[in-house]
Residue, then its C-alpha position, 0 to 999 in steps of 0.5 A: x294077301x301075303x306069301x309066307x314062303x316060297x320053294x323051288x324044286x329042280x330035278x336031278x343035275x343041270x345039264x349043259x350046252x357041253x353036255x348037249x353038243x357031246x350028246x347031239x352033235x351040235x356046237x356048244x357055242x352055237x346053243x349059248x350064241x342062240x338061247x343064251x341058257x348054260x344049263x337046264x333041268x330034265x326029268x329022266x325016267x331012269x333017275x334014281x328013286x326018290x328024284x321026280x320025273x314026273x309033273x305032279x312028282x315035282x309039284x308035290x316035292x315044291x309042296x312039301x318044301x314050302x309047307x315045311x319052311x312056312x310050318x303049316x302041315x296039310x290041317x292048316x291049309x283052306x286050299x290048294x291052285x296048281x297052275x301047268x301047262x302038262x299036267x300028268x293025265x287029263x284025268x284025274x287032275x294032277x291037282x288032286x294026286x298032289x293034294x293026296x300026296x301032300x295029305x290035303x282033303x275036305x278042301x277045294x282044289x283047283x288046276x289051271x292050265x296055262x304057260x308063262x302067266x299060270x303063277x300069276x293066275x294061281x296066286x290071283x285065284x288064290x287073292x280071290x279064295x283069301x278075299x272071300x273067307x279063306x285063311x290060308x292056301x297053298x298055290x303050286x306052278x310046275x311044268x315038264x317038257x318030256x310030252x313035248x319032245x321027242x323019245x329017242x336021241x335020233x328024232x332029237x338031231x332031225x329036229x332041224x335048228x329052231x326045233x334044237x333051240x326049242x329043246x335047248x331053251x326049256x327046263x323042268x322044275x316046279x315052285x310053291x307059295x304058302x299065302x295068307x289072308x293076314x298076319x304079323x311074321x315075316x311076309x310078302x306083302x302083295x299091294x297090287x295085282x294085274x291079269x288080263x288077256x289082251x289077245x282079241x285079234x292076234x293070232x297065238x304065238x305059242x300052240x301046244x297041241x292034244x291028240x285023241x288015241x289015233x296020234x298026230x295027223x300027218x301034215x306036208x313035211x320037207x321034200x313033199x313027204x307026209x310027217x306027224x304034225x308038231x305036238x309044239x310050235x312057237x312064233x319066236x318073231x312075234x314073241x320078240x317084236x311084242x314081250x318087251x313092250x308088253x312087259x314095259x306096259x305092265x311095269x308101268x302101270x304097276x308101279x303107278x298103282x303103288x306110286x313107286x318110281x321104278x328106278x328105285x325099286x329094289x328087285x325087278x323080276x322081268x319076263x323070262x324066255x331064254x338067256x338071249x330074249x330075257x337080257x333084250x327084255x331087260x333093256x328094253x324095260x330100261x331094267x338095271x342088271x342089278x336090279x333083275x331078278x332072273x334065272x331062266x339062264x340057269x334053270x331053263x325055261x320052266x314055264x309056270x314055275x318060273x315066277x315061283x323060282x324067280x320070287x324065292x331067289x328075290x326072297x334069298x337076296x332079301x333076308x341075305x340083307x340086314x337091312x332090307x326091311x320095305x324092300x320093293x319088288x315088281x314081277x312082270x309075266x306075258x304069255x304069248x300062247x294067245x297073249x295074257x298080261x300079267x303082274x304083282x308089286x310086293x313090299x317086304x315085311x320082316x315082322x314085328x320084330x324088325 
């Protein structure tokens, strides 16, 4: 399989810790001390016309960019996966508003829910499709936190301290990959892919919930009051005691599968959370600053967008370097909601003509 091209799609301006702490009534040093984010990406429904507020909105925006900068139009295309963990409805499939935005018909469509390891699922579906006959697809990750918070500013400061780190960490934005079974331009050469669960026995660390037309039941609350239970709840404890060893397995055991040595891979795109737990991953991983590829710091956490974000930023340091032709990159995902492994080791390719 090779990625031809690559978008992302961040909505509106980036908001700050300053912009927070004004808004809020926090301490801005207190959002950097504690997610290590400077700046995240929301949805606004009072955005100007044009900017998406919406899942599918910025799956399509990250559609459309990327189908444009591979010159494919919506004939050329046998496919289309969008990975999300907060799809617009629950019907339709958001996968099939954007195929219809993106004029996108007579072909399968598949949407994939998931977190933190959807772009890797998306594009080993994608692997799959091409394997059995499939020239060309496109593969779509894009997530939206607005379900998941709170609508008015005054639930927001009752949050407590872990539910503001909660809103502090996360970002809305959406990436896209334009993959092909063969061919001779310039490219992402995917030479090695892992997914798989390794959950069996341990308890999610990551629990987004669904409710019916009756709402959230009501659970004990502080001060034995009754309160709607948390549509989101993460276990930050156990994503930081297993994400940088579990990330460390798969680097291994990618560049084993390519007979890389991994102090010499060029571009390393690690595990993303937030600032603070992204850098601790890093070390952990034995990971040179110069060799990561990391963004969450500055778009926030987007969920299944960011390896999308990630590899594209690696794709700009790549062609801004005349001399990178067979540059290595390695990519590490670890979903904590019931823990999935997942990773991909590219070779760039430049084209006959390098």
């Amino acid at each position: 399989m090779r990625i031809t091209a690559l978008s992302e799609v961040l909505p509106g301006e980036p908001g700050t810790n300053h912009d927070l702490a004004v808004r809020f009534g926090l301490h801005e040093r207190w959002l950097e001390r504690m997610t290590g984010n400077r700046t995240r990406f929301l949805c606004d429904p009072d955005s100007p016309e044009g900017v998406p507020k919406l899942t599918g909105e910025l799956a399509t925006a990250a559609g459309r960019q990327v189908m444009e900068s591979a010159g494919v139009d919506a004939g050329a295309l046998d496919f289309l996966v969008l990975t999300t963990a907060s799809p617009d409805h629950l019907m339709p499939s958001t996968a099939n508003l954007v195929a219809d935005e993106l004029g996108l018909d007579g072909l399968p469509t598949f949407q994939l829910m998931s977190g933190c390891a959807g772009a890797l699922q998306g594009l080993y579906t994608a692997r799959a499709l091409l394997a059995s006959g499939a020239r060309r697809g496109l593969v779509i990750g894009a997530d939206t936190c607005r379900k998941l918070m709170p609508e008015s500013d005054e639930a927001v400061r009752k949050l407590g301290p872990a539910g503001m780190i909660n809103f502090a960490m996360f970002g809305d934005g959406a990436g896209a990959a334009v993959v092909e079974a063969e061919g001779t331009g310039p490219a992402l050469a995917v030479e090695h892919m892992t997914l798989r669960t390794v959950g069996k026995g341990r308890a999610p660390a990551q629990i987004v919930r669904w409710y019916g037309a009756e709402g959230a039941p009501l659970v004990d609350g502080p001060k034995g009051t009754r309160v709607p239970e948390a549509m989101a709840e993460e276990d930050y404890k156990a994503i930081e005691a297993n994400v940088p060893g579990l990330g460390s397995q798969v680097l291994e055991e990618l560049a084993a599968a390519v007979g890389w040595t991994i102090t010499e891979v060029e571009h390393i795109l690690t595990p993303q959370l937030n600032g603070v737990m992204t850098e601790r991953i890093r070390e952990h991983m034995g990971v040179r600053p110069e060799q990561a590829v990391s963004c969450v710091a500055d778009t926030g956490n987007n969920g299944n967008a960011l390896p999308f974000i990630q590899l594209n930023r690696a794709l700009r340091r790549i062609a801004g370097n005349p001399s990178s032709h067979g540059d290595r990159v390695l990519l590490t995902a670890i979903e904590s909601s019931k823990w999935v492994v997942s990773g991909m080791a590219l070779r760039w390719d430049g084209g006959e003509d390098r």
